[in-house]
C-alpha positions as protocol buffer text, in pm:
chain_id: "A"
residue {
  index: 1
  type: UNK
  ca { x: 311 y: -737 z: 1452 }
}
residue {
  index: 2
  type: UNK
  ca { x: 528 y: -457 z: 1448 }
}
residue {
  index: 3
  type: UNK
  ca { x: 509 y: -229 z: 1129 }
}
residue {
  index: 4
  type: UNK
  ca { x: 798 y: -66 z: 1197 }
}
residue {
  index: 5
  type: UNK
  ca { x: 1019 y: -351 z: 1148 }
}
residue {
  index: 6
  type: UNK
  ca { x: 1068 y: -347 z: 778 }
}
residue {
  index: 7
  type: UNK
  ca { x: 1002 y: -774 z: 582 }
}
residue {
  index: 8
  type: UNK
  ca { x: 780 y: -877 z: 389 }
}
residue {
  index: 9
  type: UNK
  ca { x: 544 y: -1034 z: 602 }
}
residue {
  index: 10
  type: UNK
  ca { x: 483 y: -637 z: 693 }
}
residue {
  index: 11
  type: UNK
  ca { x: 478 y: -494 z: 340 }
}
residue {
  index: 12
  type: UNK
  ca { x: 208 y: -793 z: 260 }
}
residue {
  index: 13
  type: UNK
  ca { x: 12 y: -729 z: 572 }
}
residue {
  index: 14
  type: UNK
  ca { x: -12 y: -318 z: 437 }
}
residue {
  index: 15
  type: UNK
  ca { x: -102 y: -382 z: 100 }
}
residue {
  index: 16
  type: UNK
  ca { x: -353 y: -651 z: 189 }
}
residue {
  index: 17
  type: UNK
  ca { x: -483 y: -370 z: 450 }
}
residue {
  index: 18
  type: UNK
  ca { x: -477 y: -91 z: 211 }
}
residue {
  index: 19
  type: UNK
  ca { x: -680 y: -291 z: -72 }
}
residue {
  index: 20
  type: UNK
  ca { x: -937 y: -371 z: 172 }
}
residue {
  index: 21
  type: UNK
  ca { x: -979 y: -7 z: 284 }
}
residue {
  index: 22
  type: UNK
  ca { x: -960 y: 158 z: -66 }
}
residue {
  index: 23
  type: UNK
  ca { x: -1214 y: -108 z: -166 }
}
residue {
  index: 24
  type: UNK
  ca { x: -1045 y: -158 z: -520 }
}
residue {
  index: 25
  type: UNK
  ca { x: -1164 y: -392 z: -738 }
}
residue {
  index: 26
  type: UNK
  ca { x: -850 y: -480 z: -935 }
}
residue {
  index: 27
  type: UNK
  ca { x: -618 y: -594 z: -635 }
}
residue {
  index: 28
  type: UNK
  ca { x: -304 y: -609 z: -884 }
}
residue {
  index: 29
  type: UNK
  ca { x: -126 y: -351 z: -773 }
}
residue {
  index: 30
  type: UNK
  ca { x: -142 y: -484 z: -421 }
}
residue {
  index: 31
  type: UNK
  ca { x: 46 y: -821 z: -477 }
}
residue {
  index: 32
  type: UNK
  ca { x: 320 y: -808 z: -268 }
}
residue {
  index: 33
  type: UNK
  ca { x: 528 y: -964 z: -500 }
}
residue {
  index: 34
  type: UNK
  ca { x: 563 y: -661 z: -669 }
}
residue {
  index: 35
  type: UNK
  ca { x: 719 y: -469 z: -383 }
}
residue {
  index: 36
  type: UNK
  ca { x: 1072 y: -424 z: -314 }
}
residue {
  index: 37
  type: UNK
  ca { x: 1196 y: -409 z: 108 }
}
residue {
  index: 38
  type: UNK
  ca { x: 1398 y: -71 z: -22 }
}
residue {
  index: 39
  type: UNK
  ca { x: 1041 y: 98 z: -91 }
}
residue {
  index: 40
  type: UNK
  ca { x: 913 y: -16 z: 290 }
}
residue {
  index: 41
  type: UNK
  ca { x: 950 y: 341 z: 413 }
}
residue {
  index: 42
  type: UNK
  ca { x: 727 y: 478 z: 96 }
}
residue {
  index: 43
  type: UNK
  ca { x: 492 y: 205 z: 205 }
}
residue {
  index: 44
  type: UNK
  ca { x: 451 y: 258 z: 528 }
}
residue {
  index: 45
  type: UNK
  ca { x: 403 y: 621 z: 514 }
}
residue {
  index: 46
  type: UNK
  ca { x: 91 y: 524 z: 276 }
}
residue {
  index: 47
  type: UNK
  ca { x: -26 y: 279 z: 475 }
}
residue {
  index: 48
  type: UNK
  ca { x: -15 y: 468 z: 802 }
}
residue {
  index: 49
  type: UNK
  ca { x: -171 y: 777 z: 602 }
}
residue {
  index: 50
  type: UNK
  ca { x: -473 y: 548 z: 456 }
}
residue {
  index: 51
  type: UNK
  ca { x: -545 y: 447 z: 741 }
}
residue {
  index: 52
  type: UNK
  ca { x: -599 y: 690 z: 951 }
}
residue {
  index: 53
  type: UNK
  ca { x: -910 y: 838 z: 707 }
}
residue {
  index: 54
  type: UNK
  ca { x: -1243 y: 773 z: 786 }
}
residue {
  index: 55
  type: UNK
  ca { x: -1322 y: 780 z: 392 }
}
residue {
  index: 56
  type: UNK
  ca { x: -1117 y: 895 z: 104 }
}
residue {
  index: 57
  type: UNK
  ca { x: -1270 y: 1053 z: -201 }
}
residue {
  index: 58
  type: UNK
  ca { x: -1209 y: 836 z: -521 }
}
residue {
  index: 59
  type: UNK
  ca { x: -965 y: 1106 z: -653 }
}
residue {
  index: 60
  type: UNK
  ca { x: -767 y: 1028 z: -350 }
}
residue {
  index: 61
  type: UNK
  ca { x: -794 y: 665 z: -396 }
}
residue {
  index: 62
  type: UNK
  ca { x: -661 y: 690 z: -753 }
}
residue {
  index: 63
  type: UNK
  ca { x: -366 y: 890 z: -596 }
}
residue {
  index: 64
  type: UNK
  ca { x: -261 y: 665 z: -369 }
}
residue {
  index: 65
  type: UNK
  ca { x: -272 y: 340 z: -642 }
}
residue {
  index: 66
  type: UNK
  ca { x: -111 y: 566 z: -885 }
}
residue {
  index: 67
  type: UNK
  ca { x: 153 y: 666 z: -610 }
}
residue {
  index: 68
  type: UNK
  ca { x: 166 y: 259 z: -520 }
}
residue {
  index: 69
  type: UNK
  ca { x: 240 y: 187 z: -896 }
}
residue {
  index: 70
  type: UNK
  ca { x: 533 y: 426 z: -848 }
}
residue {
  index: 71
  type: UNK
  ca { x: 727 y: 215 z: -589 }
}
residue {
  index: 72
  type: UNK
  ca { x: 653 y: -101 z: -792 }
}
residue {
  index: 73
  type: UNK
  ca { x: 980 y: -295 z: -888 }
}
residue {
  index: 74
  type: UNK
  ca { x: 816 y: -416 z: -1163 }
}
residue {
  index: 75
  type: UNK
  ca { x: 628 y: -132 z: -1267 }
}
């Protein structure tokens, strides 16, 4: 899979990634369906940032769902 090829397949693939490392319990925010290919950069950069933590503090966590909410189409 290459991430920096921007579908949906990918953007699905991050979110379902960055759910299961932020360890949230209410997974709305990452349905995919709620994501937009012209936000794929914004996504990315998240993903690739989230990642790359060993452990994120729950302040941070908040951050990045409130900054995910942000790039919702349907937010």
């Amino acid at each position: 899979m290459d991430l920096n090829e921007k579908s949906a397949e990918n953007v699905s693939y991050m979110l379902d990634q960055m759910a299961k490392k932020l360890e949230v319990a209410n997974q709305i925010v990452f349905d995919p369906k709620g994501y937009d290919l012209s936000k794929y950069d914004e996504i990315k950069f998240m993903y690739d940032f989230i990642m790359k933590q060993n452990t994120l503090s729950a302040a941070e966590t908040t951050a990045f769902i409130d900054e995910l909410r942000s790039v919702r189409v349907d937010s």
